[in-house]
C-alpha positions in Angstrom: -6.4 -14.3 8.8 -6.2 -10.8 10.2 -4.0 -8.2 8.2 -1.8 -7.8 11.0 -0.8 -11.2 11.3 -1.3 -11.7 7.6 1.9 -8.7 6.8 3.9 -10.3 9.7 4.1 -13.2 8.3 4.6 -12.5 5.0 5.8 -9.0 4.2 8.8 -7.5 6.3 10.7 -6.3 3.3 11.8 -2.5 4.1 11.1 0.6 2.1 8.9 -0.3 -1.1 5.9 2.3 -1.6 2.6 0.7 -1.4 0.0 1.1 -4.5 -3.5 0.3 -4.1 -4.7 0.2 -7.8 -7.6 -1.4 -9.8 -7.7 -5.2 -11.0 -10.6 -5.9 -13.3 -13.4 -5.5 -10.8 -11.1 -6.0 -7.6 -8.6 -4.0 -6.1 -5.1 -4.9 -5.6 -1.9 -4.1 -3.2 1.5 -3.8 -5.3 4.7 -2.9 -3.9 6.6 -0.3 -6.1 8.8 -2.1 -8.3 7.0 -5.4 -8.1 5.9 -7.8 -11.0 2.8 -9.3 -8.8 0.2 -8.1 -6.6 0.8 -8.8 -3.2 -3.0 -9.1 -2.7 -6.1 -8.7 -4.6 -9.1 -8.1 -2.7 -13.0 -7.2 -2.8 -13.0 -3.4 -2.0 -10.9 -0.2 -2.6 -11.2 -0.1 1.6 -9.8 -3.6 1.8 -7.1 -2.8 -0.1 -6.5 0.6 1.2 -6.7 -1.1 5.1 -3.6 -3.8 4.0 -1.6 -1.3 1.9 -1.9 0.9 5.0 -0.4 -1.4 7.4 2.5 -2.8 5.1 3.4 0.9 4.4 3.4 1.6 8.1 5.6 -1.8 9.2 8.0 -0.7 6.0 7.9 2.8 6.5 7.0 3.8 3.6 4.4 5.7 1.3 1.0 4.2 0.4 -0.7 5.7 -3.1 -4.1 5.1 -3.5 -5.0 5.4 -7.0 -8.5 5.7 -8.5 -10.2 3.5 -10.9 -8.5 5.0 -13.9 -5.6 4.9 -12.4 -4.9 8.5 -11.7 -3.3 9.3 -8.3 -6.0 9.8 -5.4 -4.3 10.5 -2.4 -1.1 9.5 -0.7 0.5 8.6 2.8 4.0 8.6 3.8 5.0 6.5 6.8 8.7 7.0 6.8 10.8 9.8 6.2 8.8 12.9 4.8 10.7 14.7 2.9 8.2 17.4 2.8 8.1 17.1 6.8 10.5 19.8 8.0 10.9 21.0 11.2 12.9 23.8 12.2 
């Protein structure tokens, strides 16, 4: 199933931040707040590529953390709050 079709049908909730974090030897995609893992995959990139998208459609922030869990980058999708324009 392709990822886009894969959050369409699944994963229209609005808002939750996206965290791509380790799982054993996997990687998994957990929305903030969330009990499970949305999805456990293969590869950081995997992970990275769904997180990505659901973050987009919910306009949100995806945080990519490393494998000992430290922070390793972030993306916001919605309202920036360190986005100002004047």
């Amino acid at each position: 199933m392709q990822i886009d079709a894969f959050i369409t049908l699944k994963y229209k909730i609005m808002g939750k931040d996206q965290h791509v974090v380790p799982n054993g030897d996997k990687w998994a995609v957990k929305g903030a707040g969330n009990e499970k893992y949305t999805k456990i995959v293969d590869t950081q990139k995997q992970a990275i590529d769904i997180a990505r998208e659901i973050a987009k459609n919910q306009q949100s922030e995806l945080v990519i953390h490393k494998k000992d869990g430290t922070i390793r980058d972030k993306d916001s999708f919605g309202n920036d709050p360190r986005n100002i324009k004047g």
